[in-house]
Backbone as CSV, one residue per row, in Angstrom:
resi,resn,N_x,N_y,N_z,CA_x,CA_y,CA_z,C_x,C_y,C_z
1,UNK,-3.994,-18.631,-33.086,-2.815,-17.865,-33.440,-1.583,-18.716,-33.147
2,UNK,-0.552,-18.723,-34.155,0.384,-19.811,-33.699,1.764,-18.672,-33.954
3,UNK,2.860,-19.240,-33.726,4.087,-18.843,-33.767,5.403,-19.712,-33.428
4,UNK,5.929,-19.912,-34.635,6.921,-20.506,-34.273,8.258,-19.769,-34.004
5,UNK,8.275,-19.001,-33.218,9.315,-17.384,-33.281,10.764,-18.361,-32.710
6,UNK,11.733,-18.050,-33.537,13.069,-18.400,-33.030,14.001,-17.121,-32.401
7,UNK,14.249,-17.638,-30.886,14.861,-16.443,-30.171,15.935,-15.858,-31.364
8,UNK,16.054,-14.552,-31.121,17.039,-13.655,-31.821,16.935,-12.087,-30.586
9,UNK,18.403,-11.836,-30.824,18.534,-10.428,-29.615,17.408,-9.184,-30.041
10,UNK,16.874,-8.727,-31.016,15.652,-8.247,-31.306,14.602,-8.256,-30.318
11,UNK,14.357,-7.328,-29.969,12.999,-7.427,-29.606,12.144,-6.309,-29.594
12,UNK,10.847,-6.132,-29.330,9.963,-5.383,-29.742,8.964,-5.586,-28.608
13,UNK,8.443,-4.238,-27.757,7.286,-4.535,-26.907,5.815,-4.919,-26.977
14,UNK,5.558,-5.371,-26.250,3.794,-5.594,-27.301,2.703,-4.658,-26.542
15,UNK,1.578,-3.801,-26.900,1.317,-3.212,-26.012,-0.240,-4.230,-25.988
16,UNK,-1.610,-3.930,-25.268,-2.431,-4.505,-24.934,-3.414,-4.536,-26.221
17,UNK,-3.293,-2.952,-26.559,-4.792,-3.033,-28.037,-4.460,-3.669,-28.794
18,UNK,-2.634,-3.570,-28.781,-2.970,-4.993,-30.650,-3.019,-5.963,-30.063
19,UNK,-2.545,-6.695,-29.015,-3.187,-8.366,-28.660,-5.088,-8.000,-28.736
20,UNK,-5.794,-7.110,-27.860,-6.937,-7.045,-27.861,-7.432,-7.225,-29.420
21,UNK,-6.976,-6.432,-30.667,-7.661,-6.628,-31.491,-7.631,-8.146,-32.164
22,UNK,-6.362,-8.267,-31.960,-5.587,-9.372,-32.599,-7.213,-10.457,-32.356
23,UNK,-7.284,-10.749,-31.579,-8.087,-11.735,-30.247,-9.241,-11.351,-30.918
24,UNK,-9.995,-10.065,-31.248,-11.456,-9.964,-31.980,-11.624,-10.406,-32.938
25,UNK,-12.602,-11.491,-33.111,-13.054,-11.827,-34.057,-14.200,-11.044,-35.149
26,UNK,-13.909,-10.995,-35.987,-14.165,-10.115,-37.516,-14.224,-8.085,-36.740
27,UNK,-12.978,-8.066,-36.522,-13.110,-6.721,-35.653,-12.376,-6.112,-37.303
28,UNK,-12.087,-5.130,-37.787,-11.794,-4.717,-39.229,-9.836,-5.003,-38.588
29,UNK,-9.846,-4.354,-37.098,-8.127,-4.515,-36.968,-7.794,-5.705,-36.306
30,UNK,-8.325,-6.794,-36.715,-7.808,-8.365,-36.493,-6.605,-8.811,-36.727
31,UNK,-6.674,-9.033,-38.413,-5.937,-9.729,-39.258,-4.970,-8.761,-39.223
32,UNK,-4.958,-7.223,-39.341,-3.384,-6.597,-39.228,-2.337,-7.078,-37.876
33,UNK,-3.508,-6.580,-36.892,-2.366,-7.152,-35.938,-2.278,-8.572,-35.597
34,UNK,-3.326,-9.341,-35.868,-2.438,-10.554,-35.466,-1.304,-11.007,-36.460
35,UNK,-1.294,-10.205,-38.016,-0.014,-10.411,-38.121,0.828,-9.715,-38.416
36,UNK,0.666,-8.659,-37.483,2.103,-8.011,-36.559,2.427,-8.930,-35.664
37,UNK,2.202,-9.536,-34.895,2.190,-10.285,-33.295,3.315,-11.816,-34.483
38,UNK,2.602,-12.269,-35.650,3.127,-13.615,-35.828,4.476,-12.880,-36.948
39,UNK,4.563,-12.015,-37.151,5.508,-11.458,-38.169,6.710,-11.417,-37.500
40,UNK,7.153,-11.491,-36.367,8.088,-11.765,-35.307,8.647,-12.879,-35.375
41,UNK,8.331,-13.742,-36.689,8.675,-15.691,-36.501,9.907,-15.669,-37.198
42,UNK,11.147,-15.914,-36.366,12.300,-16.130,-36.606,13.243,-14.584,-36.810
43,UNK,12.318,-13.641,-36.564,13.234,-12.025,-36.402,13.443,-11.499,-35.239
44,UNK,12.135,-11.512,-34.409,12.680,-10.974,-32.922,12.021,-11.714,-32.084
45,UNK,12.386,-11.064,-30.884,11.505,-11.898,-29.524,10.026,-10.938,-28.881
46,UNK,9.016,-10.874,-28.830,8.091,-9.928,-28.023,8.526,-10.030,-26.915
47,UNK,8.080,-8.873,-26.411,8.405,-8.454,-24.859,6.979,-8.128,-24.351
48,UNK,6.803,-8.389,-23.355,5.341,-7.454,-22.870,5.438,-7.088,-20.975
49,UNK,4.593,-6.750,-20.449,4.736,-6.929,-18.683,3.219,-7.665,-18.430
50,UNK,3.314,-8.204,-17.426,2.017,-9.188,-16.796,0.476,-8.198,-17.054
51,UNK,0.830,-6.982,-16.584,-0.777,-6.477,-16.997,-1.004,-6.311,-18.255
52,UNK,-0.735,-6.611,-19.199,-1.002,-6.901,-20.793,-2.191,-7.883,-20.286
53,UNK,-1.739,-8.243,-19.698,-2.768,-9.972,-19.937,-3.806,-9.712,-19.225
54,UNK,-3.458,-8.693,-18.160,-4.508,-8.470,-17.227,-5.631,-7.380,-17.687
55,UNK,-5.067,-6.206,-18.561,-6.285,-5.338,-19.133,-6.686,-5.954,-20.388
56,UNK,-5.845,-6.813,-20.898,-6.956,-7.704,-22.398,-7.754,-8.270,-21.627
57,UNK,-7.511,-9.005,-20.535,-9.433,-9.612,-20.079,-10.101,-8.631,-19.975
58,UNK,-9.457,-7.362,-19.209,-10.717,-7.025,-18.461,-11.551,-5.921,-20.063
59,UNK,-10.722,-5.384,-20.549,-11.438,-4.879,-21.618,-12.284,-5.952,-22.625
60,UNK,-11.764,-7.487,-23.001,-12.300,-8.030,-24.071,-13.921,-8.718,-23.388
61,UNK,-14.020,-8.193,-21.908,-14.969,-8.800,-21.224,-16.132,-7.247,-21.320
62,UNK,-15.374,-6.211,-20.714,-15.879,-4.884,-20.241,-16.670,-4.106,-21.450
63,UNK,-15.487,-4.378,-22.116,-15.811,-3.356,-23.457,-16.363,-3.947,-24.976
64,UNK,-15.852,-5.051,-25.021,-16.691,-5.674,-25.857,-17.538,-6.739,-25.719
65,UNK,-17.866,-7.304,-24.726,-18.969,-7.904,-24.007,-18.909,-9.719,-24.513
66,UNK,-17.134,-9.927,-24.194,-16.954,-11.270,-24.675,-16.903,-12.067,-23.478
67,UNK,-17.729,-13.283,-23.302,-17.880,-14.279,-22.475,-16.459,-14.297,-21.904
68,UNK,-16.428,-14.616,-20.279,-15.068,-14.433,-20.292,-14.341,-15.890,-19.999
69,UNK,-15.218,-16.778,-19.561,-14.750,-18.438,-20.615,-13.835,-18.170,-21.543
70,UNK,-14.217,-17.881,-22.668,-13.799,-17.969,-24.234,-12.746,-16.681,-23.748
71,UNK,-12.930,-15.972,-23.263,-11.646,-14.720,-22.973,-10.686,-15.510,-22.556
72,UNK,-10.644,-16.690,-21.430,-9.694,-17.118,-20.965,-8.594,-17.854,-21.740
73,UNK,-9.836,-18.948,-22.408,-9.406,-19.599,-23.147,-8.211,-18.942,-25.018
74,UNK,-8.906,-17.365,-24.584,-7.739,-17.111,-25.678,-6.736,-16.652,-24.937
75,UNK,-6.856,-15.979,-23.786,-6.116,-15.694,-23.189,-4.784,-17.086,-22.992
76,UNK,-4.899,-18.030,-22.866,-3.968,-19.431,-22.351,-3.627,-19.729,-23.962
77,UNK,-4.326,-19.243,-24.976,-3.692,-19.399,-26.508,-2.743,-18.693,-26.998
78,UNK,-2.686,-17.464,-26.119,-1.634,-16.074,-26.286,-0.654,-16.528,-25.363
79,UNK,-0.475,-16.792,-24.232,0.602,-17.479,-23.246,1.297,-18.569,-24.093
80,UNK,0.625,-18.994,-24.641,1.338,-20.443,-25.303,2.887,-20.210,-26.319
81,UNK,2.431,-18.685,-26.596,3.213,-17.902,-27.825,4.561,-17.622,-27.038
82,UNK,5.637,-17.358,-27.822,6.892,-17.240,-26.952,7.574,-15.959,-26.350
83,UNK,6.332,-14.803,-25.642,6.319,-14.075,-25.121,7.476,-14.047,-23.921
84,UNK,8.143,-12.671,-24.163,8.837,-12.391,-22.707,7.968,-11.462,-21.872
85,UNK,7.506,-12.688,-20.699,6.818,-11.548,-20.108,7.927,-10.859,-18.730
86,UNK,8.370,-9.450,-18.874,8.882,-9.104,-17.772,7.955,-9.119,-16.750
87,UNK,9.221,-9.000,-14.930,8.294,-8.896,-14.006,8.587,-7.416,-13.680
88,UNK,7.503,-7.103,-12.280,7.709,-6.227,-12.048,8.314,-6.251,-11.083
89,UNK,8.884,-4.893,-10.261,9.634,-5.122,-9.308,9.349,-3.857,-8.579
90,UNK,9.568,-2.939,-7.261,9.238,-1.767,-6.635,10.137,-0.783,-7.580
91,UNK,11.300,-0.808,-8.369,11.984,0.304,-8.825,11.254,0.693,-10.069
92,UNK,10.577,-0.178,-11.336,10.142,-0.313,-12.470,8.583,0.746,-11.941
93,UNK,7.802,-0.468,-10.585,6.137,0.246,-10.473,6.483,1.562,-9.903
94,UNK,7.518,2.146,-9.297,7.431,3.525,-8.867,7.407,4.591,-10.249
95,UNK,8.648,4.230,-10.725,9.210,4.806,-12.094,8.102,4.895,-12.776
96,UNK,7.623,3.818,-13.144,6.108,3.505,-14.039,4.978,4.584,-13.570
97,UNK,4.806,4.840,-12.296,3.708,5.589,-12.089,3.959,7.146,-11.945
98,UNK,5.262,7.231,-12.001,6.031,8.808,-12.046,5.886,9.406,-13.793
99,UNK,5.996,8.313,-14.483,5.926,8.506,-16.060,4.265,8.568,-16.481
100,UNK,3.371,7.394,-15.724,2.051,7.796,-15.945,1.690,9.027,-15.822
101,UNK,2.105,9.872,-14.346,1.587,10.951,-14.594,2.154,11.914,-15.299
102,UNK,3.209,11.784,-15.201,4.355,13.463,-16.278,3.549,12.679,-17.277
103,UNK,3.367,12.253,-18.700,2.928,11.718,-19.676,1.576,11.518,-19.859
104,UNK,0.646,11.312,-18.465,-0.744,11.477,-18.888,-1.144,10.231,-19.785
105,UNK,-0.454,9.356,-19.369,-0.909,8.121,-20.122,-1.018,6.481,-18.873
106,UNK,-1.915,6.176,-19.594,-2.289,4.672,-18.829,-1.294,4.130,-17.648
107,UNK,-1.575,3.353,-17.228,-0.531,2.647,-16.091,0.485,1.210,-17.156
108,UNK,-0.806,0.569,-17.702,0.195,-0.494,-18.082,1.156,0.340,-19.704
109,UNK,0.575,1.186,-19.947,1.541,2.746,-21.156,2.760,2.506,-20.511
110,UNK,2.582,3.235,-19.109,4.035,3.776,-18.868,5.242,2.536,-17.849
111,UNK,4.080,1.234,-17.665,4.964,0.320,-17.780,5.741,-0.199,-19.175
112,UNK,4.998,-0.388,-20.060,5.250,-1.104,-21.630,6.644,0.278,-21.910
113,UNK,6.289,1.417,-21.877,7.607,2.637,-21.813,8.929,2.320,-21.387
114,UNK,8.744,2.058,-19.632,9.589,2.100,-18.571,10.529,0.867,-19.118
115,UNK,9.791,-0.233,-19.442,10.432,-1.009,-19.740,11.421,-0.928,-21.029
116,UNK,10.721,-0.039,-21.964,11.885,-0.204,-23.477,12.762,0.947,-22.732
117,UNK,12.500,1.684,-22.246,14.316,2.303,-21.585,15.171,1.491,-20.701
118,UNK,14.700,0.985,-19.569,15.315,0.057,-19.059,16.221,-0.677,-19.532
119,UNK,15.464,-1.630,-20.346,15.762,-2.491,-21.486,16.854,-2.452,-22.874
120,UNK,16.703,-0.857,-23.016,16.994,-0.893,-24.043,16.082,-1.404,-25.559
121,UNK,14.883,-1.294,-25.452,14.074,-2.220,-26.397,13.788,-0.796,-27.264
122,UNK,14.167,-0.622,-28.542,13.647,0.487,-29.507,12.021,0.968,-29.780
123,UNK,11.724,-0.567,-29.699,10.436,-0.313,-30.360,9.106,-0.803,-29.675
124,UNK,7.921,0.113,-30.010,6.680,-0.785,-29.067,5.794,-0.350,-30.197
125,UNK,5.139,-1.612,-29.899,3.385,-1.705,-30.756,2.514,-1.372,-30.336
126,UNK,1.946,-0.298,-30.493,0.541,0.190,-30.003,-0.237,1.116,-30.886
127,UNK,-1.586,1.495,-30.783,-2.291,2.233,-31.381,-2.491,3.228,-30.245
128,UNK,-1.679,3.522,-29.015,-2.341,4.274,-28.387,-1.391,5.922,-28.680
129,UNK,-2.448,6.826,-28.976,-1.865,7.652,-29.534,-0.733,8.562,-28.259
130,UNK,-1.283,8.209,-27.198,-0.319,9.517,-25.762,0.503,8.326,-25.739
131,UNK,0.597,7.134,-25.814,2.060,6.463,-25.084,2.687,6.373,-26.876
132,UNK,2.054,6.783,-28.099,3.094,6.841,-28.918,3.990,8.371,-28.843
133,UNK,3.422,9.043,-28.310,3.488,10.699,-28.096,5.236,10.629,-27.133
134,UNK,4.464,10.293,-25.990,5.720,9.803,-24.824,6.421,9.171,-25.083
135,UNK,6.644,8.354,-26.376,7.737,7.425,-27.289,8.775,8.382,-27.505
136,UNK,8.202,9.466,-28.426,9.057,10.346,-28.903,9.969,10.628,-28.062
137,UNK,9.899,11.480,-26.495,10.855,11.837,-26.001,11.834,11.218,-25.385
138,UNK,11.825,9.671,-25.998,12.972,8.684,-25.375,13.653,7.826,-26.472
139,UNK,13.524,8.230,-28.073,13.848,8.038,-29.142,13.076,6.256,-29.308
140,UNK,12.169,6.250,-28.572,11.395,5.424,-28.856,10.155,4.999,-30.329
141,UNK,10.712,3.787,-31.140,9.954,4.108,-32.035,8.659,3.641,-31.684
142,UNK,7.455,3.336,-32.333,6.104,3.017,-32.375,5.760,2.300,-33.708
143,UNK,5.131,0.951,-33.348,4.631,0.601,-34.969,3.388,0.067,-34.617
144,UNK,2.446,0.650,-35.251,1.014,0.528,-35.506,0.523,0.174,-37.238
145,UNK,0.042,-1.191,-36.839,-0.253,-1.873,-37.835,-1.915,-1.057,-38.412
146,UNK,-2.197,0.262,-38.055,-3.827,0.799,-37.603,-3.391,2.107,-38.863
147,UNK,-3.736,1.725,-40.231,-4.066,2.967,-40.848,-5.166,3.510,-40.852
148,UNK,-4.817,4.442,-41.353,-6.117,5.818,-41.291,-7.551,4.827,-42.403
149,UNK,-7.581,4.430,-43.078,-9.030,3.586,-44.216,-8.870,2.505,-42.798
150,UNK,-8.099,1.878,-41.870,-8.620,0.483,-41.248,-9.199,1.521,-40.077
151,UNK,-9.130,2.688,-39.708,-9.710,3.037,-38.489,-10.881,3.476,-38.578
152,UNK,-10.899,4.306,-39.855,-12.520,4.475,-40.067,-13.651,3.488,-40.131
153,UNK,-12.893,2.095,-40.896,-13.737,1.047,-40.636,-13.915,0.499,-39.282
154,UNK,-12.207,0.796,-38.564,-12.970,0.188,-37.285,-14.128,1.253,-36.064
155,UNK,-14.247,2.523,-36.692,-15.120,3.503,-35.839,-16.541,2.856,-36.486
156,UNK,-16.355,2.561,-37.658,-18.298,1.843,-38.500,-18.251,0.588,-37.421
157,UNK,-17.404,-0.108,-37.294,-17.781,-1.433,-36.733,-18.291,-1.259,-35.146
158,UNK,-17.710,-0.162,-34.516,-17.408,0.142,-33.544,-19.136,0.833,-33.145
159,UNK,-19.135,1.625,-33.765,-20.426,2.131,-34.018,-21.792,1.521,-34.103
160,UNK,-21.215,0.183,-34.574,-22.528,-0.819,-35.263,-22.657,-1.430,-33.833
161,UNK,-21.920,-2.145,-33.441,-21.432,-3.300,-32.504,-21.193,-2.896,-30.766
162,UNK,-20.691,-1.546,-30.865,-20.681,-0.985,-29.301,-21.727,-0.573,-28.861
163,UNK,-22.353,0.107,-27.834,-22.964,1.314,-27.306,-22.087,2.193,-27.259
164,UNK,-22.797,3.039,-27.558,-21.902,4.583,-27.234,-21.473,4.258,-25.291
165,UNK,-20.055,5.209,-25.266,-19.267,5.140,-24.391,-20.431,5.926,-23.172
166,UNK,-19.744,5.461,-22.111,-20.436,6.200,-20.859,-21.675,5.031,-20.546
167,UNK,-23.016,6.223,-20.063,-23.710,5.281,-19.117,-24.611,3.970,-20.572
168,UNK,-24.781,4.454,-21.636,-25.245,3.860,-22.973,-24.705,2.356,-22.244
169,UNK,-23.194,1.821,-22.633,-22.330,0.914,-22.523,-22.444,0.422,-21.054
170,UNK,-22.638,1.013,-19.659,-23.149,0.572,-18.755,-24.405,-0.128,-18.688
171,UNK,-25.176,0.370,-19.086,-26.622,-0.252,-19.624,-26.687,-1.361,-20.598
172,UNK,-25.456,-1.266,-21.073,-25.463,-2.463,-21.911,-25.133,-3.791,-21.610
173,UNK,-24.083,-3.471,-20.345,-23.701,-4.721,-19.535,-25.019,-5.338,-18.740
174,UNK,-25.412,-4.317,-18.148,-26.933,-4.716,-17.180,-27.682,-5.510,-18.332
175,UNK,-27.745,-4.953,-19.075,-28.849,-5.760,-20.229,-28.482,-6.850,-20.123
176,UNK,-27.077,-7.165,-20.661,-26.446,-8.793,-21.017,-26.382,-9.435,-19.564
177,UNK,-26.264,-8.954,-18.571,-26.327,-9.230,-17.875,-28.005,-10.326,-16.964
178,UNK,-28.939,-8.714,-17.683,-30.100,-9.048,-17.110,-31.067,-10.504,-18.203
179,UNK,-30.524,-10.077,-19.519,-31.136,-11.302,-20.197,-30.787,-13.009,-19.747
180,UNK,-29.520,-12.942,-19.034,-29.146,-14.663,-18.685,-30.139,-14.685,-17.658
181,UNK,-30.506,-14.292,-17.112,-31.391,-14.172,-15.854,-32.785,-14.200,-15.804
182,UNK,-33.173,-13.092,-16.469,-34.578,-13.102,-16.960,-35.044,-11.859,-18.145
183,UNK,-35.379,-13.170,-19.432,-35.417,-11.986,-20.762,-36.515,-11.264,-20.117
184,UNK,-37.910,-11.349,-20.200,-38.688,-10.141,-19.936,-38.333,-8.907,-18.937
185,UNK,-37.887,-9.102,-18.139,-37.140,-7.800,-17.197,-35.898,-7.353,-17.789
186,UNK,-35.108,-8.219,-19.135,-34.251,-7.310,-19.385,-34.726,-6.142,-20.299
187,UNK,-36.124,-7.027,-21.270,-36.879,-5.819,-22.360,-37.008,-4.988,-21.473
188,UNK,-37.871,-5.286,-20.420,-38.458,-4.053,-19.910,-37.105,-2.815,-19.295
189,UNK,-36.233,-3.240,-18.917,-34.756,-2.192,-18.928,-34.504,-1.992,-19.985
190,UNK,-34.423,-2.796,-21.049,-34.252,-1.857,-22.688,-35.179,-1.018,-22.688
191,UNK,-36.884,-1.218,-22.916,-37.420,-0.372,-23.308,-37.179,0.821,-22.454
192,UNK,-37.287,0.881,-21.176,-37.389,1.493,-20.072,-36.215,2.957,-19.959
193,UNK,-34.929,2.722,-21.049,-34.118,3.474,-20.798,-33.628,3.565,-22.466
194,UNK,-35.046,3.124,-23.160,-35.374,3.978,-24.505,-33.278,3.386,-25.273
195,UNK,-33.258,1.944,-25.594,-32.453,1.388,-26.030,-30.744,1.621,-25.434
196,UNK,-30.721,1.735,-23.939,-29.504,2.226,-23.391,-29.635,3.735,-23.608
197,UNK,-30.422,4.608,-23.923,-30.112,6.176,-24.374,-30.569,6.909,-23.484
198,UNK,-31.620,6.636,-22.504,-32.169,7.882,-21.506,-31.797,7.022,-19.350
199,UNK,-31.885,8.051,-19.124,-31.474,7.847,-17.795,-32.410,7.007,-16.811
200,UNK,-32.362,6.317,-15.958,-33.281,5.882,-15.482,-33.647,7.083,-14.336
């Protein structure tokens, strides 16, 4: 992913799922958002806060079961980009976790929030539907590069390619886990819990 973004007073927050998708390879919401993320070249500046960077590992490791080598390594390809990353400070993480809960949305949500009021920043990118919700009541806009035909494809892909959420997807880590180690004991935990689907 490259960018040659020329500073301009513009700016726009970035939230974590579109870098996450951005970063999946043949995921159906790739190519939209990574170019939302490069469509910024010579109009505005991104903004983001440090745990952006910190829940894209842990989800592109957790949830989609990407080596986290190659996580890093995109991870130091996204730094390279001319991101403002704000810091945090005790007035922002209090505020931030007072808005998590009135709002019912994520921690790094109601930082990526805290910050476009602060700031003054209009706009944030996300697909997440409660921190676009909590947008509203601060005349905050939202732009999601995620239409309704790219989401259904991404629930087929999602479908094909995930385990179902919960203990399924736990079992799935043990698996990947247990095959670097030793394939026959990982079959026997596949078979054993009837393809991630029954309990041990």
């Amino acid at each position: 992913m490259t960018c040659g973004c020329d500073f301009v007073n513009l700016k726009k927050i970035l939230d974590s799922n579109i870098l996450i998708y951005s970063i999946l390879e043949g995921h159906p919401a790739s190519e939209a958002c990574e170019q939302l993320i490069i469509s910024g070249e010579g109009k505005f500046n991104w903004v983001t806060s440090p745990i952006t960077y910190y829940e894209t590992f842990h989800i592109l490791i957790r949830v989609y079961g990407m080596e986290p080598s190659q996580v890093l390594n995109k991870i130091k390809e996204v730094m390279d980009l001319p991101f403002d990353i704000q810091p945090l400070d005790s007035r922002i993480i209090i505020t931030s976790l007072e808005k998590s809960i009135f709002h019912s949305i994520d921690m790094n949500d109601s930082v990526l929030l805290m910050m476009g009021i602060n700031l003054g920043i209009p706009i944030i990118a996300t697909d997440d539907r409660k921190l676009i919700k909590a947008c509203e009541n601060y005349g905050i806009t939202c732009e999601n590069p995620i239409t309704e035909t790219l989401r259904d494809e991404m629930r087929a892909w999602e479908s094909k390619n995930l385990p179902e959420k919960g203990m399924g997807r736990i079992y799935y880590r043990v698996y990947d886990w247990l095959i670097q180690k030793d394939m026959n004991l990982a079959e026997i935990f596949k078979n054993d819990t009837r393809n991630f689907t029954k309990l041990l």
